[in-house]
C-alpha positions as CSV (number, residue, x, y, z in Angstrom):
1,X,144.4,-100.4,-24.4
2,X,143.4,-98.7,-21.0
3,X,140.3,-97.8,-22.3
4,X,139.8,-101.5,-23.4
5,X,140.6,-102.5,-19.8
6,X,138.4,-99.8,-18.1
7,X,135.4,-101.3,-20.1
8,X,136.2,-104.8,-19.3
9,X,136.5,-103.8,-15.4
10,X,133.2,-102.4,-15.8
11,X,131.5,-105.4,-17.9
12,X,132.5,-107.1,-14.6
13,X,130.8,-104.8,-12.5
14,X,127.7,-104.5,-14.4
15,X,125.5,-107.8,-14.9
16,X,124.4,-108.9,-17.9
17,X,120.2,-108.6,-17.1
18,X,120.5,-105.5,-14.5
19,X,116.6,-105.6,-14.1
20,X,117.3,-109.5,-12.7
21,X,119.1,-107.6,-9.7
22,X,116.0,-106.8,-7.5
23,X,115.1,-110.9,-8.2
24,X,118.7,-111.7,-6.5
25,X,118.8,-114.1,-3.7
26,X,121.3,-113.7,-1.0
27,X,124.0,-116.5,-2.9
28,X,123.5,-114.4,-6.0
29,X,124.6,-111.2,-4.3
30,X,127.8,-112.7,-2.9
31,X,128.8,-114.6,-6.1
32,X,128.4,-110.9,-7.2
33,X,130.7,-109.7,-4.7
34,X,133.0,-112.6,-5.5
35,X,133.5,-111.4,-8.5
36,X,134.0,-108.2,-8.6
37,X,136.7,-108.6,-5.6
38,X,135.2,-107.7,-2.6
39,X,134.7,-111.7,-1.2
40,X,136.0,-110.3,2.3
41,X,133.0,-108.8,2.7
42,X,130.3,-111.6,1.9
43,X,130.3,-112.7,5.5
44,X,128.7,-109.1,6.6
45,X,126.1,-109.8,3.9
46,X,125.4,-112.8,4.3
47,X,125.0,-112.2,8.1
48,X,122.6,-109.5,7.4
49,X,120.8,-111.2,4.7
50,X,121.2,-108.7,2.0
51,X,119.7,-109.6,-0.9
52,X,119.1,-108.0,-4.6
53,X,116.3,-105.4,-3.3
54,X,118.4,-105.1,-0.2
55,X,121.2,-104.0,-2.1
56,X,119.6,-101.6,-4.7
57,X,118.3,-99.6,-0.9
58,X,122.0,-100.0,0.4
59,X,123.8,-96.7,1.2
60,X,127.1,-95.5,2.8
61,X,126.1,-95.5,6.0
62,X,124.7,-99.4,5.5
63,X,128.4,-99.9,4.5
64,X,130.0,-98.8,7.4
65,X,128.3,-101.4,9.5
66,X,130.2,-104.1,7.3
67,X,133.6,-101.9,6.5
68,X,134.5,-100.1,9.5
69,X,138.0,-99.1,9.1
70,X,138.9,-99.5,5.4
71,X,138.0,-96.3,4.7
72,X,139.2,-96.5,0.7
73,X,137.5,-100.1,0.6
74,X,134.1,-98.9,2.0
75,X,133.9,-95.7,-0.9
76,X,134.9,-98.2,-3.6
77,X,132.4,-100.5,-2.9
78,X,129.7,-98.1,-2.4
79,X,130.9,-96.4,-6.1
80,X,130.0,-99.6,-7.4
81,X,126.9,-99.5,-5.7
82,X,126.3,-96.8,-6.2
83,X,126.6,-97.2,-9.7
84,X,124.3,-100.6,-10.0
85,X,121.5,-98.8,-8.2
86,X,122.0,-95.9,-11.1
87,X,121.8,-98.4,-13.5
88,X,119.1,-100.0,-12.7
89,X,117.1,-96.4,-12.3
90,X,117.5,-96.1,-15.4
91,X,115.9,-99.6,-16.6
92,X,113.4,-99.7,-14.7
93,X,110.5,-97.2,-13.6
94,X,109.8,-98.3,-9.7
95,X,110.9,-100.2,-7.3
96,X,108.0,-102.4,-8.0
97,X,107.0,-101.9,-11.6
98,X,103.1,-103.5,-11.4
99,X,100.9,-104.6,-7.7
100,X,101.0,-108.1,-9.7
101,X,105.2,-108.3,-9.4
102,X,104.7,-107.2,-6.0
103,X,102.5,-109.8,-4.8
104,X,104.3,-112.2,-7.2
105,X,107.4,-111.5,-4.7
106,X,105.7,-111.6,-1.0
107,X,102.8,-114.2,-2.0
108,X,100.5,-112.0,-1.0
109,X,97.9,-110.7,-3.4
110,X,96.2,-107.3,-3.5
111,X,93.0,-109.2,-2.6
112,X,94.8,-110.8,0.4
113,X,95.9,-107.1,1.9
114,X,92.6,-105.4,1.6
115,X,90.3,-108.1,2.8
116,X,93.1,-108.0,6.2
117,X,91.2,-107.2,9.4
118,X,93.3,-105.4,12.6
119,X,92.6,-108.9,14.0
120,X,94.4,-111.0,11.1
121,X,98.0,-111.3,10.0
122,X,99.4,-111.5,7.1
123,X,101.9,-114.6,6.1
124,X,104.6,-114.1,3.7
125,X,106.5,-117.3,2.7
126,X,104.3,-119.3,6.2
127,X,105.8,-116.1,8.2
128,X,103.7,-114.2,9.9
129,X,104.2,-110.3,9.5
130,X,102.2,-109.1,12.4
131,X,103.9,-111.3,14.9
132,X,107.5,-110.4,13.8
133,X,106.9,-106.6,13.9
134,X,109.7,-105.9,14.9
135,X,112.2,-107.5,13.8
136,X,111.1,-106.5,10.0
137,X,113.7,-103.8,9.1
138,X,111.9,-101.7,6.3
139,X,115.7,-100.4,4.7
140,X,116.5,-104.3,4.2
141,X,113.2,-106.0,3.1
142,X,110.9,-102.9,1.5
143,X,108.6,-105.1,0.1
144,X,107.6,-107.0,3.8
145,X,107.6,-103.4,5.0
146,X,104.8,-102.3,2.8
147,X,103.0,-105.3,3.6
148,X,102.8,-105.3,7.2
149,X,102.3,-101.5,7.3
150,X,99.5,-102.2,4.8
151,X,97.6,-104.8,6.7
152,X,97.6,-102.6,9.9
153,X,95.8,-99.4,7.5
154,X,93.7,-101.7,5.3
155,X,90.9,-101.4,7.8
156,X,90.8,-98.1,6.5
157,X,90.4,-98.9,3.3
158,X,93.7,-97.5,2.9
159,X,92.8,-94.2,3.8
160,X,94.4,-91.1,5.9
161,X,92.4,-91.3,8.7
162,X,93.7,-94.2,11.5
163,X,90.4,-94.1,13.4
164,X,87.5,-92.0,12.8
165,X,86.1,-91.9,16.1
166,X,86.7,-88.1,17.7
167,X,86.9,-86.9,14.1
168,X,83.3,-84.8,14.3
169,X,84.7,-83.6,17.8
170,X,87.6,-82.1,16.9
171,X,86.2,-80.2,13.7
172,X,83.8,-78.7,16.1
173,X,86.7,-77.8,18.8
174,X,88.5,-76.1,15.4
175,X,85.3,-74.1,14.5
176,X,85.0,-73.1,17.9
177,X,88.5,-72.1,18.0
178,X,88.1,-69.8,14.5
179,X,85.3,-68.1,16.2
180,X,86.9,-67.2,19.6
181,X,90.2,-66.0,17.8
182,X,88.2,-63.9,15.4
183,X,86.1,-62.6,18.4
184,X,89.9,-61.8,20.0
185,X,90.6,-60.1,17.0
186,X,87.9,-57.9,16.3
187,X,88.1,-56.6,19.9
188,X,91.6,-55.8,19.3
189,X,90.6,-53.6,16.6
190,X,88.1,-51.7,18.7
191,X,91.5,-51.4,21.1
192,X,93.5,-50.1,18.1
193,X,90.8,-48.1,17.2
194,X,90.9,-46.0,19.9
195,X,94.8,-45.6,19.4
196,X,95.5,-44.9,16.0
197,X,97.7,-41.7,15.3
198,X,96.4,-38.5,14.8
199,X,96.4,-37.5,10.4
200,X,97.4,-34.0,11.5
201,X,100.4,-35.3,13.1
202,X,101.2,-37.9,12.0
203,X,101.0,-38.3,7.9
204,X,101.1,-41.6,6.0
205,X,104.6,-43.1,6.0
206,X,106.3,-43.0,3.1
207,X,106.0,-46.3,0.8
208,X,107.4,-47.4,-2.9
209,X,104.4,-49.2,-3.9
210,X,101.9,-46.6,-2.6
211,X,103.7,-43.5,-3.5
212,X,103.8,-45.0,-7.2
213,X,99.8,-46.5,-7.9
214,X,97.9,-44.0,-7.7
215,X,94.5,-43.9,-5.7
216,X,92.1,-46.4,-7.0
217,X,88.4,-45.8,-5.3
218,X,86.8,-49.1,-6.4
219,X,90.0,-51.5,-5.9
220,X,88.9,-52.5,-2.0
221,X,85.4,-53.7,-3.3
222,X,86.8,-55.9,-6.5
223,X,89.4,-57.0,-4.0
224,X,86.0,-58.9,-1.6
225,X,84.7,-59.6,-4.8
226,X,87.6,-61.7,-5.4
227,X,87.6,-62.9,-1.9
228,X,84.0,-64.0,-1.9
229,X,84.5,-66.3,-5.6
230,X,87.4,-68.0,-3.7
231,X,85.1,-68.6,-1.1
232,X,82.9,-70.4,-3.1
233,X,85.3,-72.8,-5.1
234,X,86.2,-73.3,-1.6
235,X,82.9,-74.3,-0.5
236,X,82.1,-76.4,-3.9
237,X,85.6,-78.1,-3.0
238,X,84.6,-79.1,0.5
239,X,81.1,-80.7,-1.3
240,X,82.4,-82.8,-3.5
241,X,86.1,-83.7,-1.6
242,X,86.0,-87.3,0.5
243,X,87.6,-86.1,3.6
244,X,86.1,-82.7,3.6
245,X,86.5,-82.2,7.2
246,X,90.2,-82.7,7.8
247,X,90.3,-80.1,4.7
248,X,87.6,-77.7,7.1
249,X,89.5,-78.6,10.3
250,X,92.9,-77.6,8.7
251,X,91.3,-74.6,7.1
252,X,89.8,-72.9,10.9
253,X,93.2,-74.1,12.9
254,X,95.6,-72.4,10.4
255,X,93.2,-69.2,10.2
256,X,92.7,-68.7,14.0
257,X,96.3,-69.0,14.2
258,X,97.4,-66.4,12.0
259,X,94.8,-64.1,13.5
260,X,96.1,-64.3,17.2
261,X,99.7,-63.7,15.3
262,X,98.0,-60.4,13.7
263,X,95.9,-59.3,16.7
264,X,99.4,-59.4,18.8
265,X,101.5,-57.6,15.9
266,X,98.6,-55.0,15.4
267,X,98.5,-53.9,19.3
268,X,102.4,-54.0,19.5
269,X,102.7,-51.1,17.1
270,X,100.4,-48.8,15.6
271,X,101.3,-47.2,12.3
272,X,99.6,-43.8,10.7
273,X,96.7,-44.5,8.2
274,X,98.7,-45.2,4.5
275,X,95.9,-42.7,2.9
276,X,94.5,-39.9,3.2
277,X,91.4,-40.2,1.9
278,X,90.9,-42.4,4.5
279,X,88.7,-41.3,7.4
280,X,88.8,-42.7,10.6
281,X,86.3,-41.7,13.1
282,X,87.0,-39.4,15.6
283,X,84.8,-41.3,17.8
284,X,86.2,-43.5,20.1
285,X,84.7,-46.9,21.9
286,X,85.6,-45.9,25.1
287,X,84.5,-48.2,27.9
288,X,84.7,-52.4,27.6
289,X,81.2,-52.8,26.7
290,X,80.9,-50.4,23.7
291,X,84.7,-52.1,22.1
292,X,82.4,-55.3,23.2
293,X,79.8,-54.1,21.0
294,X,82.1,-52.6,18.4
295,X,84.0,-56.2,18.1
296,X,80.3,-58.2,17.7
297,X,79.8,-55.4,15.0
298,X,83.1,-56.2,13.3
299,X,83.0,-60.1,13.8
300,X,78.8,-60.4,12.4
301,X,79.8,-58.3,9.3
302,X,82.4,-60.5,8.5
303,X,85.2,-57.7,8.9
304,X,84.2,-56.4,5.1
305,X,84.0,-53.1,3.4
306,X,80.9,-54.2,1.3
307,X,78.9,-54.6,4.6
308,X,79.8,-51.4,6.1
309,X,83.1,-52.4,8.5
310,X,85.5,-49.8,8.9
311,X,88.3,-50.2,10.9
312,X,91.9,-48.2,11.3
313,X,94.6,-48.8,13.0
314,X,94.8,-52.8,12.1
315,X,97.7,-52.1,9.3
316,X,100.0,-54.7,10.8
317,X,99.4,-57.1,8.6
318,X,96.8,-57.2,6.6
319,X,93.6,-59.5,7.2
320,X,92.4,-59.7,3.3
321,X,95.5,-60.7,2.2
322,X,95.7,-63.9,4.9
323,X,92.3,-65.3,3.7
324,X,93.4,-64.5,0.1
325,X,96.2,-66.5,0.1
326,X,94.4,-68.9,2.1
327,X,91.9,-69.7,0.1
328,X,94.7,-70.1,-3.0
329,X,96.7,-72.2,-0.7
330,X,94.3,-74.9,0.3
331,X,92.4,-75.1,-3.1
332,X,95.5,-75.8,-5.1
333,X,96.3,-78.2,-2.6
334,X,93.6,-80.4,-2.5
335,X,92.5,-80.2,-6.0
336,X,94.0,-83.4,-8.7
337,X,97.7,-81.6,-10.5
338,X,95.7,-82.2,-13.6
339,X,93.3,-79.6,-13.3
340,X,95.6,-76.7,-13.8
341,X,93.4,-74.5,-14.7
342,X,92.1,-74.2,-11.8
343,X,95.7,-73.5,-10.0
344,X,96.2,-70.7,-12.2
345,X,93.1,-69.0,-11.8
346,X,93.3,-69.0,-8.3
347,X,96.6,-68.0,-7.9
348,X,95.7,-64.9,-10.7
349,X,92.7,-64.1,-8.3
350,X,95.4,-64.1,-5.2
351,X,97.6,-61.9,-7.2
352,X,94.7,-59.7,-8.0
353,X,93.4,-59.3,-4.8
354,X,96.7,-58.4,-3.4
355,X,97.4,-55.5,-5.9
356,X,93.7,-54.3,-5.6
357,X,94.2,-54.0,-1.5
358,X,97.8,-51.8,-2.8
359,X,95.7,-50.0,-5.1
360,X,93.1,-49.1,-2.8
361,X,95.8,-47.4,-0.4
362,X,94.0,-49.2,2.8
363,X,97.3,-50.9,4.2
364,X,101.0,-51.1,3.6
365,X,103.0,-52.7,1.1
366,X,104.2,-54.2,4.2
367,X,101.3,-55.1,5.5
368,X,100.1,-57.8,2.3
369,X,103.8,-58.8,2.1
370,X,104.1,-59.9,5.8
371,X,100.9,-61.4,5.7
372,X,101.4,-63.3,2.2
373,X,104.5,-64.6,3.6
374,X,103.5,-65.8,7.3
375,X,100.1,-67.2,5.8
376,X,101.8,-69.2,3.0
377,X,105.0,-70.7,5.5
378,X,103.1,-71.7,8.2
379,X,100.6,-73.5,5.2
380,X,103.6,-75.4,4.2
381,X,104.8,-75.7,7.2
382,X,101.7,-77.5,8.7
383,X,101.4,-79.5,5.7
384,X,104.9,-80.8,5.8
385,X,104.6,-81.6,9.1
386,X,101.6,-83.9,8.5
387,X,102.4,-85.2,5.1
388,X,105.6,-86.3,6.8
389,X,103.6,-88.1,9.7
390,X,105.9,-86.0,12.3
391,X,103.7,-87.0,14.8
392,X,105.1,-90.6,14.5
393,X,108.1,-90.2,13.8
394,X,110.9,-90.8,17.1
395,X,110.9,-87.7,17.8
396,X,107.0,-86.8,18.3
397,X,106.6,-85.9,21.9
398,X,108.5,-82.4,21.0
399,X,106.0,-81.9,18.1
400,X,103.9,-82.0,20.3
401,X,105.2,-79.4,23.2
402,X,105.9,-77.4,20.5
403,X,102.9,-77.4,18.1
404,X,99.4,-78.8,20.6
405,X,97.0,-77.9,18.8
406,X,98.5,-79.8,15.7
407,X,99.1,-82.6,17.6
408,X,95.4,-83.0,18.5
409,X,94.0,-81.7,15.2
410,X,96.5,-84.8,13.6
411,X,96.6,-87.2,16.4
412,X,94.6,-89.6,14.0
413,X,96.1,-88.9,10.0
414,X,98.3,-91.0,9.3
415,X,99.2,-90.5,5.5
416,X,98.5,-87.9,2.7
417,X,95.0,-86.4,2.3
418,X,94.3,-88.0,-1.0
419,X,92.2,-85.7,-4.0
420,X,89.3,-87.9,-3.9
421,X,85.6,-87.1,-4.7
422,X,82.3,-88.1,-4.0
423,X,78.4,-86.8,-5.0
424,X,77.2,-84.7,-2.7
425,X,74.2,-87.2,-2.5
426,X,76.5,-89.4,-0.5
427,X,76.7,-86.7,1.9
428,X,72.4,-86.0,2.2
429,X,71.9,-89.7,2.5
430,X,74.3,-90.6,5.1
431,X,72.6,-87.2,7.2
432,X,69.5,-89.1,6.6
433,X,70.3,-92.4,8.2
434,X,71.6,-90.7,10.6
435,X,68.6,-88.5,11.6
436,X,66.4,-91.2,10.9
437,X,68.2,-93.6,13.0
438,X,68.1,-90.9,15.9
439,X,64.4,-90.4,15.2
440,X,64.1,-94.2,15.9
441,X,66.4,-94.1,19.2
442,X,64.7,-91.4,20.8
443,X,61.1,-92.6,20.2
444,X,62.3,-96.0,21.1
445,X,64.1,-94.7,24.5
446,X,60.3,-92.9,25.1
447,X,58.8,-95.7,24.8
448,X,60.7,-97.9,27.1
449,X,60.4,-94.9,29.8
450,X,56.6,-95.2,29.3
451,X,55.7,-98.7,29.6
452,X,58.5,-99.6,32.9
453,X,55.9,-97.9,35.2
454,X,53.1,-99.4,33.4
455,X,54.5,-103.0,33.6
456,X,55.8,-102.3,37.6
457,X,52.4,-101.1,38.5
458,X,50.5,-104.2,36.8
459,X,53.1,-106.3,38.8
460,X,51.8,-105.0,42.4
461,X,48.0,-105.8,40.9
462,X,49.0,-109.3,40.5
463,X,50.2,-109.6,43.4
């Protein structure tokens, strides 16, 4: 008999056609309310106009703005929300289930958004969107939300990128800032160089990993080896990606940072060589122009073993393993989920090179596990920051104290980098119209230089 009851209570609760909820006007959600005993409360929605989608988007914090002090009222009702919003999850695969329903509900087709100039607004049901900006709420009416916010990014063509003008600038300022920072590094080497521990005194420390793999003479070189293929799946990704140089820009900021974080932790301390087989010079650089020298040495050879680099002293952390992990990082990121192949290659090359730089006994176990884990947080990090569009959210003028350089790098992505390609022959034809329209601008700007004196002289003849 209770049982009986219990599903008779919740035949009431539950409409017939759940998917029908997100159609509801406002008089269906109160006749809704009506019935399921809650009538006191239909003067709150009607006042806020909450409708079928605004209900399936309502949460308890919604409630509280109709229920105040009922505190036993407000978590029944939102059970039963609660409860319609699970049940239609589960019927239904999206909010909007097809572009056509969508449009079918603001009047606006998909044709209608993209073709929407900054200039134009767009109307839904003779309202315009862009003149009531703010007054559209997006937790109460999503779908006039995703209109407006559309009509304001389709001059993009619905891309990440707000306004390309300063984009080119700002991938040069990064580039620039990778190559001073690497320039600050390798001078700091020359610097911890010159202090590195003496062998005699002071033997390598002891270490699980180290004391455990034995000595493996040709692990350093597979470990560039490894580096230089991720290198190039790098480079083949920048080709062919669309927005190849917020992927670039994003790549140089995130690697200069990490080496100002490792040329600061390598001065602080200086720990014994972890081999040795491994012989540091007994020469020293000395005076500022021969570290000068020794860091133009260390920066032009790329800081590698295969082209004759040796350094000691830098154990803290390890270099290799931050472009390593790097690499992995950014081309799992912007390659499509589906290609997991690729994923897992790259990650089995990071994993590799990171056990070959351990087998090779040139750092720390340390060393490759500090700089896996700084490299790949302050990847996420950066990336959650801009996926999440932190710098305009309320709260963006601290993002900006605290992280400038993202702030400008940012200052004009305003979504998700989407995996999209494009032929490379894109790429050689736009550099073509642009050279030849240079080509054409300087020889036109001559030309007009030549002929004003020309044309001022033949003026005084005249006269």
């Amino acid at each position: 008999m209770k049982m009986a009851k219990l599903v008779k209570a919740e035949s009431l609760v539950m409409p017939s056609d759940v998917k029908s909820v997100r159609k509801w006007s406002v008089e269906n959600t109160l006749n809704w309310l009506s019935s399921i005993g809650y009538e006191d409360c239909s003067r709150y929605f009607k006042e806020h106009k909450i409708n079928g989608r605004a209900l399936l988007m309502l949460n308890e914090d919604d409630l509280k703005e109709v229920i105040r002090h009922n505190v036993g009222q407000r978590k029944n009702l939102y059970h039963i929300v609660k409860q319609l919003q699970i049940q239609y999850n589960k019927t239904t695969s999206s909010f909007f289930e097809s572009d056509s329903e969508a449009s079918e509900m603001t009047g606006v087709d998909e044709e209608q958004l993209n073709s929407t100039s900054d200039n134009d607004s767009v109307k839904v049901s003779g309202v315009s969107l862009k003149s009531l900006g703010e007054e559209i709420d997006p937790n109460l009416c999503q779908n006039c939300y995703k209109v407006y916010h559309h009509s304001f990014e389709a001059s993009a063509n619905n891309g990440p990128i707000r306004n390309h003008r300063g984009e080119k600038r700002k991938t040069l300022v990064s580039v620039i800032y990778l190559f001073l920072t690497c320039l600050w590094t390798s001078f700091m080497l020359t610097v911890v160089h010159d202090r590195v521990p003496d062998m005699q005194k002071y033997p390598p420390l002891p270490d699980i990993i180290l004391d455990n793999v034995p000595l493996i003479p040709w692990a350093f070189f597979a470990t560039e080896l490894i580096g230089l293929a991720l290198v190039t799946m790098f480079l083949i990704l920048l080709v062919f990606h669309k927005y190849r140089m917020i992927i670039f820009r994003r790549m140089c900021s995130l690697g200069g940072t990490i080496f100002i974080l490792r040329s600061i932790t390598m001065l602080i301390t200086s720990l014994s060589v972890p081999g040795v087989h491994i012989q540091c010079s007994s020469q020293r650089y000395g005076s500022f122009m021969n570290k000068l020298n020794g860091a133009w040495s260390i920066l032009s050879g790329g800081g590698l073993y295969v082209q004759g680099v040796r350094t000691c002293g830098d154990y803290m952390f390890s270099g290799h393993t931050v472009w390593l992990t790097l690499l992995n990082h950014f081309i799992t990121e912007y390659t499509p989920r589906s290609m997991y192949w690729i994923h897992t290659t790259s990650w089995i090359m990071n994993m590799f090179g990171l056990f070959f730089i351990l087998g090779a006994h040139e750092h720390y176990s340390i060393d490759v596990f500090v700089a896996f884990y700084i490299t790949s947080r302050l990847f996420l990090y950066y990336h959650s920051l801009s996926n999440n569009m932190a710098l305009f959210q309320s709260d963006h003028q601290r993002v900006k104290v605290w992280f400038p350089l993202f702030s400008y790098f940012e200052s004009n992505i305003r979504s998700m980098v989407p995996n999209e390609y494009q032929c490379p022959t894109n790429i050689f034809n736009k550099m073509h119209k642009s050279v030849k329209f240079r080509i054409k601008k300087i020889s036109f700007s001559a030309y007009s230089t030549k002929n004003v004196p020309n044309s001022s002289s033949n003026g005084k003849k005249s006269k």
